[in-house]
N, CA and C atoms as an extended XYZ file, in Angstrom:
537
Properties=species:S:1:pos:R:3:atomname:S:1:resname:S:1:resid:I:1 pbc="F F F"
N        56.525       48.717       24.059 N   UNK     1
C        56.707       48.111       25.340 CA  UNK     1
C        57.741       47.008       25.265 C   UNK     1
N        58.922       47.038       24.943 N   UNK     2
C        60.012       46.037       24.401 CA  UNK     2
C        60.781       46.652       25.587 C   UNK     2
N        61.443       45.829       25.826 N   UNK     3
C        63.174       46.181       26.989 CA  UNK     3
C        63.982       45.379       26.639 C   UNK     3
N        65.628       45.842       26.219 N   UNK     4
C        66.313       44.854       25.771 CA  UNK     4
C        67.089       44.506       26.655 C   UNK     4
N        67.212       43.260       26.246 N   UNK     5
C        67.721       42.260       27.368 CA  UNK     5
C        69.059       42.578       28.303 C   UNK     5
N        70.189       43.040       27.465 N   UNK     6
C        71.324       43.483       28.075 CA  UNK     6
C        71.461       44.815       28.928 C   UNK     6
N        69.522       45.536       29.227 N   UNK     7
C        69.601       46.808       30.113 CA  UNK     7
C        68.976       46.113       31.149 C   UNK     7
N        68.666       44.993       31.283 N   UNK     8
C        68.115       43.936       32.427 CA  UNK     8
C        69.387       44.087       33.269 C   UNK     8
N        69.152       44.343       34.590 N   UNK     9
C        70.319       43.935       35.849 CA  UNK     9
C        69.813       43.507       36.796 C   UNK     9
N        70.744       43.158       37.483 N   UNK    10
C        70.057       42.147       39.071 CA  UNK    10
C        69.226       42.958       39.792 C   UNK    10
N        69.520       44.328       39.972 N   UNK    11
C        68.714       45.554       40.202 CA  UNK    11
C        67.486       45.715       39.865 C   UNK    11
N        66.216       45.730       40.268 N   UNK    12
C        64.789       46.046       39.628 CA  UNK    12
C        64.768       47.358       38.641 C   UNK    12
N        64.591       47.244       37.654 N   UNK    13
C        64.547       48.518       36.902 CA  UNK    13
C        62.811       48.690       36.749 C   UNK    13
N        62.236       49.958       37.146 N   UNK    14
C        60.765       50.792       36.771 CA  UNK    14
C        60.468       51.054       35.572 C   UNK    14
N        59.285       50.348       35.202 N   UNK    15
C        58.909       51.337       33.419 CA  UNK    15
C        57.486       51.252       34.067 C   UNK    15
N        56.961       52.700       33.780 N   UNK    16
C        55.813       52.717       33.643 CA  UNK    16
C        55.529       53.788       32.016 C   UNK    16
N        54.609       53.177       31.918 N   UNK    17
C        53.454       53.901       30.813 CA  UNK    17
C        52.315       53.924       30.221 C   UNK    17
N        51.752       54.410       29.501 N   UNK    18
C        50.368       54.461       29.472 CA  UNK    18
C        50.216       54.165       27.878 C   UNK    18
N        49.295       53.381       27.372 N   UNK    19
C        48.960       53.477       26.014 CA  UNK    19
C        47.224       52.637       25.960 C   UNK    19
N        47.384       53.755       24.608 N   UNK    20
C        45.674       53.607       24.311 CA  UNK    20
C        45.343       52.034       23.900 C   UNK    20
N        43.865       51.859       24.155 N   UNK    21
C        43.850       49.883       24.177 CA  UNK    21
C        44.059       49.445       22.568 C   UNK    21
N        43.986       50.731       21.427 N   UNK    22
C        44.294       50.132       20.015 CA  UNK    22
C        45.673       49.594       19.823 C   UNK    22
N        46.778       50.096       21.216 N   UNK    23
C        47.842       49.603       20.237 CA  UNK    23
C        48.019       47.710       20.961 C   UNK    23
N        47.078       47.384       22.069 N   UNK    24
C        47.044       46.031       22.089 CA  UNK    24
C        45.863       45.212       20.750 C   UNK    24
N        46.226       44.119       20.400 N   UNK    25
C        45.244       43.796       19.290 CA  UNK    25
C        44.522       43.104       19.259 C   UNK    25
N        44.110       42.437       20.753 N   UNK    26
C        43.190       41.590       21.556 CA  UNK    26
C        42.181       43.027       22.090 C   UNK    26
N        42.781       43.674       22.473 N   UNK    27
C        41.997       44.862       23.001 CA  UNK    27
C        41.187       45.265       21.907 C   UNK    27
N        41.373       45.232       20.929 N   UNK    28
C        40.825       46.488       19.926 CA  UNK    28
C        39.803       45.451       19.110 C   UNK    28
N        40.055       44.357       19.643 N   UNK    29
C        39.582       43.287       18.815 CA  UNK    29
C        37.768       42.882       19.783 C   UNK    29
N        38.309       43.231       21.409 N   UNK    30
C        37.244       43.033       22.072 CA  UNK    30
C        36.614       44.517       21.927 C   UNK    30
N        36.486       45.874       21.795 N   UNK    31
C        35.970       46.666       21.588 CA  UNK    31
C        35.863       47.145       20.158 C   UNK    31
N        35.845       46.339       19.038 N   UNK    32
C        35.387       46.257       17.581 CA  UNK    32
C        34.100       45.517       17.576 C   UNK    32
N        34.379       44.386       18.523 N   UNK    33
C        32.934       43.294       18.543 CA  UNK    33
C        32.171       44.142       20.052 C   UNK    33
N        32.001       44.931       20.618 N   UNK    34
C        31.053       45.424       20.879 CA  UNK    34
C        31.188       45.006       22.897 C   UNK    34
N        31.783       44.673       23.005 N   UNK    35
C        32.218       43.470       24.351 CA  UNK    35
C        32.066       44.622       25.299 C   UNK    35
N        33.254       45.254       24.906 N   UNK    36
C        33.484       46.031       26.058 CA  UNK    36
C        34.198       47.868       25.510 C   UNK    36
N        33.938       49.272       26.426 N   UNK    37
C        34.529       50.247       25.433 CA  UNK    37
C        35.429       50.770       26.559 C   UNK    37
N        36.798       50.371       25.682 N   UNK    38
C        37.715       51.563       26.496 CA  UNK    38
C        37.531       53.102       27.115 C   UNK    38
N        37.423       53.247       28.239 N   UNK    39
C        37.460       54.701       28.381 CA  UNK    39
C        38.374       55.889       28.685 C   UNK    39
N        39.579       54.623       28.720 N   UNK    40
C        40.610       55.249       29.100 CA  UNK    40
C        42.128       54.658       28.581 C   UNK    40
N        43.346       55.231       29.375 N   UNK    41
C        44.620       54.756       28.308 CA  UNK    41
C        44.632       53.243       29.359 C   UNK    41
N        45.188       52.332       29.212 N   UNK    42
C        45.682       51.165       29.702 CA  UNK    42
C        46.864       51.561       30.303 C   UNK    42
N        46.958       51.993       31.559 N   UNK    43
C        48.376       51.989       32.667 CA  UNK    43
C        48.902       51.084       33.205 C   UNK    43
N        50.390       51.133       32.893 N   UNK    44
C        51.251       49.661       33.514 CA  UNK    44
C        52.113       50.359       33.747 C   UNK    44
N        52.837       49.692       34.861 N   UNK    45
C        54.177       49.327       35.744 CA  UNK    45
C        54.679       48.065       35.701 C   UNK    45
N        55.762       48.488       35.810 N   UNK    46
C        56.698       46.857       35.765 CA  UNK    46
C        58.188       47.067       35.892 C   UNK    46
N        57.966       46.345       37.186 N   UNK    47
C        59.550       46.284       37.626 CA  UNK    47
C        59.740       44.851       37.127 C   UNK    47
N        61.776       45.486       36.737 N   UNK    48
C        61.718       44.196       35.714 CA  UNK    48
C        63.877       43.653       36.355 C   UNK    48
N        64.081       42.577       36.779 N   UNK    49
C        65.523       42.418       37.155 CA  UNK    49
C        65.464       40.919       36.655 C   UNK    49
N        67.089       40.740       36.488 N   UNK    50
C        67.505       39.300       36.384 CA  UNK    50
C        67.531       38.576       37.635 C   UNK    50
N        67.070       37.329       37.640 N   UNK    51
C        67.028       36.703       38.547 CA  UNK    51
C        67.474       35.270       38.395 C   UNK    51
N        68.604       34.209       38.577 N   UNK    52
C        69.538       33.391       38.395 CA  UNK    52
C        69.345       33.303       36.698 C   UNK    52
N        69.054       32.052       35.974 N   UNK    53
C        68.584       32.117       34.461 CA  UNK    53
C        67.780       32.919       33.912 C   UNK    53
N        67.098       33.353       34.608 N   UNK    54
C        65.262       34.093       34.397 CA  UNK    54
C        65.546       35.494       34.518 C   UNK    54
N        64.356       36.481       33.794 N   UNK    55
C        64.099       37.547       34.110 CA  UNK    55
C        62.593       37.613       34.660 C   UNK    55
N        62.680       38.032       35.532 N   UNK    56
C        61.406       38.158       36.559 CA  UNK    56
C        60.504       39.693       36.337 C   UNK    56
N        59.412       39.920       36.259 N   UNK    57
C        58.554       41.026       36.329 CA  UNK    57
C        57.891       40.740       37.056 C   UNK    57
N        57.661       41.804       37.780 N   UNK    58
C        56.187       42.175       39.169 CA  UNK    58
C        55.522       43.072       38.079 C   UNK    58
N        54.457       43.307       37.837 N   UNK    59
C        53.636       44.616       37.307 CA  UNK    59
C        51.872       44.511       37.520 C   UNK    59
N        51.757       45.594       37.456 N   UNK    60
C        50.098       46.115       37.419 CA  UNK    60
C        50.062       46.563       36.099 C   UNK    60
N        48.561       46.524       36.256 N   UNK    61
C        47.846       47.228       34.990 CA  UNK    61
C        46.606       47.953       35.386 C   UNK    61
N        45.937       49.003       34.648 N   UNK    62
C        44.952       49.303       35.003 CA  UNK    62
C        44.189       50.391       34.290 C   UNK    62
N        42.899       49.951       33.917 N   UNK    63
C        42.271       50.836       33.196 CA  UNK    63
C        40.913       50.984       33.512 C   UNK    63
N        39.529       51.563       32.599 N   UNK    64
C        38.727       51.713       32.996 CA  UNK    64
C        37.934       51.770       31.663 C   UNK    64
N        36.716       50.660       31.661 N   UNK    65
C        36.036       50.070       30.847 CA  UNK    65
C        34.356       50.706       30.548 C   UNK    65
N        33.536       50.498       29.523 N   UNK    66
C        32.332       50.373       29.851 CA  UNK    66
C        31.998       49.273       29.628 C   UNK    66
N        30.874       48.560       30.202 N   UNK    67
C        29.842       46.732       29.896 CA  UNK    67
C        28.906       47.443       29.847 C   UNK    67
N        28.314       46.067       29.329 N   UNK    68
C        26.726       46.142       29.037 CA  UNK    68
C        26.112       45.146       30.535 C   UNK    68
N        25.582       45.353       30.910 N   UNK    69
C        24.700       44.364       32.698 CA  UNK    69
C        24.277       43.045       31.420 C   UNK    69
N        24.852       42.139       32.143 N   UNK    70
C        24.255       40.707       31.122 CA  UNK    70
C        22.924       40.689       31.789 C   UNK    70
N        22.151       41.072       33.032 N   UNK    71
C        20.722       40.962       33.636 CA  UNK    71
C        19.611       41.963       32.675 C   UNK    71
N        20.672       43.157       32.359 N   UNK    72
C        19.714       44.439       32.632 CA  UNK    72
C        20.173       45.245       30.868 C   UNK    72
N        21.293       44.496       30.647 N   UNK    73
C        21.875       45.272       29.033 CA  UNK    73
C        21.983       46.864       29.372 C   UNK    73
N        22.136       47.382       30.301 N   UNK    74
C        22.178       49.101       30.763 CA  UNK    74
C        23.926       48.810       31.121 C   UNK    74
N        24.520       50.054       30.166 N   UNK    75
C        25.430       49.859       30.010 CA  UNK    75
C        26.000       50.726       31.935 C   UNK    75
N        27.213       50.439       31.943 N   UNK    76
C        28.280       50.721       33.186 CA  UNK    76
C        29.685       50.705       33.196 C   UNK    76
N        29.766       51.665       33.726 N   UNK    77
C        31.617       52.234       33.789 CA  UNK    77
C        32.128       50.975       35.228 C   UNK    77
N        33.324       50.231       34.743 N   UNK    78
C        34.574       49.802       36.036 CA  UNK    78
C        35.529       49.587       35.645 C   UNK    78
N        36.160       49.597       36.781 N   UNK    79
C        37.473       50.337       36.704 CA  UNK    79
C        38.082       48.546       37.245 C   UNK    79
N        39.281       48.690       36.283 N   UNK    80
C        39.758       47.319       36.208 CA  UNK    80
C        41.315       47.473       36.746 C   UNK    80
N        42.020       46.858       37.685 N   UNK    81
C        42.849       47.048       38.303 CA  UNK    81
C        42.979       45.208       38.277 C   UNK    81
N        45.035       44.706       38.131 N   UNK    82
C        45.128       43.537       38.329 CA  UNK    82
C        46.643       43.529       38.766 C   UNK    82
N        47.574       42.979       39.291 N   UNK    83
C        48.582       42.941       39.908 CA  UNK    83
C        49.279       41.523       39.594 C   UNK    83
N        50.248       41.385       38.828 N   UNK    84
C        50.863       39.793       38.137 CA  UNK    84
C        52.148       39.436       38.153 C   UNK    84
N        52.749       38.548       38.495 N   UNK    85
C        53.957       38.218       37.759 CA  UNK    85
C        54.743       37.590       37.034 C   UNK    85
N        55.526       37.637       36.335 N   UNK    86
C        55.971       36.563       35.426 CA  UNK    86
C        56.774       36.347       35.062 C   UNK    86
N        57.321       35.534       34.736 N   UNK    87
C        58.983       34.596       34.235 CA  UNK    87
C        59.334       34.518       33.256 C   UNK    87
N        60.619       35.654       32.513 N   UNK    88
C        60.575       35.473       31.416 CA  UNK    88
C        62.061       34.233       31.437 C   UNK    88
N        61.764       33.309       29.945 N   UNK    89
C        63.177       32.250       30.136 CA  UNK    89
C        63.145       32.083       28.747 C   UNK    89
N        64.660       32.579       28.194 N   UNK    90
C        64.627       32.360       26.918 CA  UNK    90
C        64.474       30.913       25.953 C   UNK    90
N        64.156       30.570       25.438 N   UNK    91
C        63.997       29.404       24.922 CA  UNK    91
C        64.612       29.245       24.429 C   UNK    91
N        65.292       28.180       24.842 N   UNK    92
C        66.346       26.890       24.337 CA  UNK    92
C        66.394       26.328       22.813 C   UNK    92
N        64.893       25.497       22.872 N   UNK    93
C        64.969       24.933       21.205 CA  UNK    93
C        63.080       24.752       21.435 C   UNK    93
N        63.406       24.837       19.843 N   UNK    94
C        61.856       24.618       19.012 CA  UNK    94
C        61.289       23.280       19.458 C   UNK    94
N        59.681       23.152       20.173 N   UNK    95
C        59.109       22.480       20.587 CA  UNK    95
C        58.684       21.754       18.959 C   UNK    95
N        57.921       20.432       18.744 N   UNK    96
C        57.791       20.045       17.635 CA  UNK    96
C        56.046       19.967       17.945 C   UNK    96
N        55.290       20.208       16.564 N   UNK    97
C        54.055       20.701       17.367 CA  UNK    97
C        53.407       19.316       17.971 C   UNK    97
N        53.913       17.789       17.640 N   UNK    98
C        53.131       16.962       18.433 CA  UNK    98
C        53.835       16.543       19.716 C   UNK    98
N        55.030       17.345       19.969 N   UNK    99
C        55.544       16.808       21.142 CA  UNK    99
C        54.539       17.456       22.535 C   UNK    99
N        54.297       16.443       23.621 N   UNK   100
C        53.441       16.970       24.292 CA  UNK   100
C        54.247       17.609       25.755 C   UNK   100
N        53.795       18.507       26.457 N   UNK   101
C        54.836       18.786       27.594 CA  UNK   101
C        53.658       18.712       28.393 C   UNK   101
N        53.670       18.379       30.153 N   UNK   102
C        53.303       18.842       31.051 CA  UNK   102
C        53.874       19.892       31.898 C   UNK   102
N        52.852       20.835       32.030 N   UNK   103
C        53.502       22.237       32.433 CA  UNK   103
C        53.151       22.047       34.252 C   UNK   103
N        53.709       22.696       34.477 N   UNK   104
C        54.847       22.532       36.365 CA  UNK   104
C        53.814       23.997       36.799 C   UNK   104
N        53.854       24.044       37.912 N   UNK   105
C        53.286       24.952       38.322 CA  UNK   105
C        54.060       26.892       38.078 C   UNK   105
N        55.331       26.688       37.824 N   UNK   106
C        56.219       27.615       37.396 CA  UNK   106
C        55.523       27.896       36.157 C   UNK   106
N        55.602       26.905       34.743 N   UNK   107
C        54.908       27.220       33.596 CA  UNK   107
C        53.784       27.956       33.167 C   UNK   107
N        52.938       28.045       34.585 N   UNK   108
C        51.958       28.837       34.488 CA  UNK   108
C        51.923       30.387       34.217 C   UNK   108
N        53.241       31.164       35.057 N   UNK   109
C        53.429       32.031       34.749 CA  UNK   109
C        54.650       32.584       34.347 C   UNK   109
N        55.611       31.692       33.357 N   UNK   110
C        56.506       31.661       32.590 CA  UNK   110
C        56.414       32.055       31.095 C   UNK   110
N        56.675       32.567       30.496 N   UNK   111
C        56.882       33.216       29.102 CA  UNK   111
C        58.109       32.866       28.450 C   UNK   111
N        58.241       32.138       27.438 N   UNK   112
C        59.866       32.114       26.896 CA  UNK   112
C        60.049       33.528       25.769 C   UNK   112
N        60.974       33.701       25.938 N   UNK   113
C        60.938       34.920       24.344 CA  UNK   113
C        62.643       34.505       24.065 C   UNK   113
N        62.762       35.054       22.484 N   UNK   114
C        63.796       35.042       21.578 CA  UNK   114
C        64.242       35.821       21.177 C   UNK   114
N        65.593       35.832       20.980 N   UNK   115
C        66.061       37.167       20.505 CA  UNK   115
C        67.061       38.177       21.904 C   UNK   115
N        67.144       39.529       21.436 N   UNK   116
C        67.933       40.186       22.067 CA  UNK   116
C        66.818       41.647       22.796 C   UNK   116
N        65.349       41.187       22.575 N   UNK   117
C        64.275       42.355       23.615 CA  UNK   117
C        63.402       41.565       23.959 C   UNK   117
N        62.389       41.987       24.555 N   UNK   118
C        61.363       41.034       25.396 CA  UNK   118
C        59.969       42.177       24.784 C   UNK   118
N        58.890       41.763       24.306 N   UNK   119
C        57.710       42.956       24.210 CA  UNK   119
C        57.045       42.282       25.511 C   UNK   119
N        56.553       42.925       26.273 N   UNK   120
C        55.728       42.698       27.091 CA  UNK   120
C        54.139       43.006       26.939 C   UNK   120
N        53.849       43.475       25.248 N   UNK   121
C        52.375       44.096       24.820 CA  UNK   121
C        51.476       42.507       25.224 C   UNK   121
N        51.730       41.384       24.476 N   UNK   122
C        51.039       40.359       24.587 CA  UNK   122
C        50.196       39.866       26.263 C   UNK   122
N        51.298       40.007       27.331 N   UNK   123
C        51.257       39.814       28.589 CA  UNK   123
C        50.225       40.747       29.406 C   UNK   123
N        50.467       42.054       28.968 N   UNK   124
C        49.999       43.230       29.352 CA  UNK   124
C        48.293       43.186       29.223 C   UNK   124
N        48.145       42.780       27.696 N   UNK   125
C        47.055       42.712       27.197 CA  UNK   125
C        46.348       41.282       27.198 C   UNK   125
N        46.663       40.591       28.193 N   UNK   126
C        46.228       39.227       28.693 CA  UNK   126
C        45.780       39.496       29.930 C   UNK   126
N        46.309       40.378       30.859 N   UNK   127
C        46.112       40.392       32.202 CA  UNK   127
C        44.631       40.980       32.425 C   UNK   127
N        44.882       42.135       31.573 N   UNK   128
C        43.369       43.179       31.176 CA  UNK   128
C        42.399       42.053       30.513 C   UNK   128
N        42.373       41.353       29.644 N   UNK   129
C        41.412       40.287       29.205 CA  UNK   129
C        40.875       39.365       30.370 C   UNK   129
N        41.683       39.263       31.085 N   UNK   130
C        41.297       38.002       32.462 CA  UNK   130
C        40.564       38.542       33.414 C   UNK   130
N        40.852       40.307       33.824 N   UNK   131
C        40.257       41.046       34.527 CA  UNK   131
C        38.613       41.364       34.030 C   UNK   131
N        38.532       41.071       33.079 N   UNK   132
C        37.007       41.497       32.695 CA  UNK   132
C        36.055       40.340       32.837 C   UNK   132
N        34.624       40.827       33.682 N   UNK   133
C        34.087       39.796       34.406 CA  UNK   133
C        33.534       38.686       32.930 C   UNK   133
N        33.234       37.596       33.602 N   UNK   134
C        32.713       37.005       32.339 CA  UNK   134
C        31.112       36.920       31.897 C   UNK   134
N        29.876       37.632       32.998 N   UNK   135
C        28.860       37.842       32.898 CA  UNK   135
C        28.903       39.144       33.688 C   UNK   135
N        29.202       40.515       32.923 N   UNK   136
C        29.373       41.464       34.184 CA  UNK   136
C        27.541       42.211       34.656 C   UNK   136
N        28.027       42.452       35.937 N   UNK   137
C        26.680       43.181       36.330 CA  UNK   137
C        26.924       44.811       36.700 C   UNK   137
N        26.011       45.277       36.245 N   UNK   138
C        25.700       46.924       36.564 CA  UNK   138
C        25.938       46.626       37.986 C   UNK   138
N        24.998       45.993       38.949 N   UNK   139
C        25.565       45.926       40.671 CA  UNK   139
C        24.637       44.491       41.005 C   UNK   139
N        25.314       43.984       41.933 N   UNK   140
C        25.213       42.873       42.549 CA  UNK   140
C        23.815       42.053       42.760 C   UNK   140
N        22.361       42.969       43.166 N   UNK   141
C        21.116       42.878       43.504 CA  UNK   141
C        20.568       42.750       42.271 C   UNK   141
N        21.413       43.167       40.842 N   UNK   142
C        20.312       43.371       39.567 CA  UNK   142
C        19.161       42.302       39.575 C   UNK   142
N        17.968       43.483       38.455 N   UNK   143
C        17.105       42.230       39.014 CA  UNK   143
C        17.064       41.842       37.428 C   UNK   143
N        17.529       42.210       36.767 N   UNK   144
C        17.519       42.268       35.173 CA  UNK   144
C        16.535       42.420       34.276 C   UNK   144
N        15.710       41.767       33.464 N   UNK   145
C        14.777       42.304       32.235 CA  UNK   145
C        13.371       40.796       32.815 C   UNK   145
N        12.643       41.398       32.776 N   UNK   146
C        10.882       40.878       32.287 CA  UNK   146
C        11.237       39.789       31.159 C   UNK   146
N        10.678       38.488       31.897 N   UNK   147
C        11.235       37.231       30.249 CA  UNK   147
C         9.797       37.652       29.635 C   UNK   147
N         8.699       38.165       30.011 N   UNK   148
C         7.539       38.170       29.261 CA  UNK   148
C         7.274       39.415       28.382 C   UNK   148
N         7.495       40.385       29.215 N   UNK   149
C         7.671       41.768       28.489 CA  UNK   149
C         9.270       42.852       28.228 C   UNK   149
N        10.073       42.324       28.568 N   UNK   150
C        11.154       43.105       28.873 CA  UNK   150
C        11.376       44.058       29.673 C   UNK   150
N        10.780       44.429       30.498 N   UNK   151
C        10.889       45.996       31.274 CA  UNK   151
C        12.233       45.539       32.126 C   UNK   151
N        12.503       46.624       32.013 N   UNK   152
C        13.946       46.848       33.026 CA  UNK   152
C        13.235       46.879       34.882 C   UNK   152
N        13.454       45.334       35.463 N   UNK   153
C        12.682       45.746       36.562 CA  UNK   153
C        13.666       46.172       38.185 C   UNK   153
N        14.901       46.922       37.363 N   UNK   154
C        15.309       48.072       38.460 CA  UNK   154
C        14.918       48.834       38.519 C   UNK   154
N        13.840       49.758       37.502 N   UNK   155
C        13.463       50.973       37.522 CA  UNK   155
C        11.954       50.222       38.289 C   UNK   155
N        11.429       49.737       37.518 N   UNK   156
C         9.763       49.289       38.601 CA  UNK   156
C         9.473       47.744       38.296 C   UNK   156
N         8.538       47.832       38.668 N   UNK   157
C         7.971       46.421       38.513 CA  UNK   157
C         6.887       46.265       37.198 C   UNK   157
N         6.759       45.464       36.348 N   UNK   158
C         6.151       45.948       35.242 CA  UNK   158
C         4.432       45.243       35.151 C   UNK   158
N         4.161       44.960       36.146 N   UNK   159
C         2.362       44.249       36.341 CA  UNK   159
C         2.583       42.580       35.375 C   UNK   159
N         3.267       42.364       34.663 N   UNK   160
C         3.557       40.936       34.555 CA  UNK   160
C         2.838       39.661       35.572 C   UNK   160
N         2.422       38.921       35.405 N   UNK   161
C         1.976       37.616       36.313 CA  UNK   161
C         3.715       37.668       36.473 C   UNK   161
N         4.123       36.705       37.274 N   UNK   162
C         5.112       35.737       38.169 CA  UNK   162
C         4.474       34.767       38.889 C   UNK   162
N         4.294       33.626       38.082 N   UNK   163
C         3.751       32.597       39.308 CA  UNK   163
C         5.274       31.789       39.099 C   UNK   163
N         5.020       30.929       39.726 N   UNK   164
C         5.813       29.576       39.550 CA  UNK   164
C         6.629       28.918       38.792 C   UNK   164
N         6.874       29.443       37.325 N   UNK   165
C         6.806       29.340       36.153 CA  UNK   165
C         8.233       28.946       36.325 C   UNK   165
N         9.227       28.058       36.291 N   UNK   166
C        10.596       27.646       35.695 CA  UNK   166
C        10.994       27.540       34.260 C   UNK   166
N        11.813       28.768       34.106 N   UNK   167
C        12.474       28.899       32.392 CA  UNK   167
C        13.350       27.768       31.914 C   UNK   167
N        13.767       27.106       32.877 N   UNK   168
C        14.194       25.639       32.667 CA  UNK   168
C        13.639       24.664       31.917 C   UNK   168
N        12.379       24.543       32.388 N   UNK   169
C        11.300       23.713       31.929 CA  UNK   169
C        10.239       23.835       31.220 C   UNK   169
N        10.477       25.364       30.294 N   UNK   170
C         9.767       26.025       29.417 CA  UNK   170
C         9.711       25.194       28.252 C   UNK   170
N        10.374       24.347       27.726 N   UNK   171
C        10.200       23.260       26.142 CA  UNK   171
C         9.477       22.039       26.895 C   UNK   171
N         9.045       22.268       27.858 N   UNK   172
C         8.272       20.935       28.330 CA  UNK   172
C         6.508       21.344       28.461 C   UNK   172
N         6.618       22.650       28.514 N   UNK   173
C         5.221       23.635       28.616 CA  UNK   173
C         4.237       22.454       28.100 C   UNK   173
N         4.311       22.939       26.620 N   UNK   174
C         3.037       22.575       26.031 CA  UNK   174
C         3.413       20.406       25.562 C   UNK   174
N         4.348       19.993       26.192 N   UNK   175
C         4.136       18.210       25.961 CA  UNK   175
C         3.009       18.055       26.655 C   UNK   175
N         2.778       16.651       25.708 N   UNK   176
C         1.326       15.935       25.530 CA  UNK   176
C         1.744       14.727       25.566 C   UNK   176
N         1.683       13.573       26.637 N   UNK   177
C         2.135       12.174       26.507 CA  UNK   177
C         0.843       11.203       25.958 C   UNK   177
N         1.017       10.282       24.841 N   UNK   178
C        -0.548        9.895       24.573 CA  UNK   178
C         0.086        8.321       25.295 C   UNK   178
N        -1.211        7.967       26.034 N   UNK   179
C        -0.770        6.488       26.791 CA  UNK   179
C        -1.774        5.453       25.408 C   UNK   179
């Protein structure tokens, strides 16, 4: 996923393609530890033109995942779709690592790169990382797992008491104040 710099024109140029999530290494890194399982190739587009100093990209991405329900641990297929853009600006000179910068609202979605190509794998495989929920749910209503017995209580209700009981205030249960 590299484009070299001198096939950049003021003109938007199209790349699309598809590749499997091993050849990103954040990807392969979140479905080694168990996070999340690719089910499919990772699809991108990206229109890519010069724009005054800068090279500018519009692109999507989009693939399709399995999770585990953080309520319910029953695993589920979604489909991850994200739409981004970003600024590439070659860099000038080497930052020193205690020099400090405040970044501008541009910086946010600015990228510097070096050299005579641009990889766009790093970017690609950032957008897909941001898209994945950070407590995902099988669906919205879950009612998730029994803290007393575990039963999965989307399928039924498991005869458990439920009174009143706050899991908050469960290490306070059994205190004893002696006056």
């Amino acid at each position: 996923m590299k484009l070299r710099i001198d096939e950049i024109k003021d003109q938007p140029k199209l790349l699309m393609f598809e590749e499997k999530a091993e050849v990103f290494p954040v990807l392969q890194e979140l479905s080694d530890s168990d996070e999340c399982e690719f089910l499919g190739p990772i699809t991108v587009e990206l229109s890519v033109w010069r724009e005054y100093d800068h090279i500018r990209v519009r692109g999507s991405v989009a693939t399709a995942v399995r999770l585990n329900c953080s309520r319910c641990l029953t695993p589920f297929e979604s489909h991850i779709r994200s739409a981004f853009t970003m600024i590439y600006m070659e860099r000038k000179q080497e930052l020193q690592d205690e020099d400090e910068v405040e970044l501008g609202e541009e910086d946010l979605v600015s990228v510097t790169y070096v050299g005579d190509e641009i990889d766009f794998t790093p970017e690609v495989a950032e957008q897909v990382v941001m898209e994945l929920p950070l407590k995902p749910l099988c669906r919205v209503d879950c009612l998730g797992l029994c803290t007393r017995c575990g039963a999965d209580l989307n399928v039924g209700e498991c005869g458990c008491e439920r009174g009143s009981f706050n899991i908050k205030f469960a290490a306070l249960k059994n205190l004893k104040v002696e006056k």
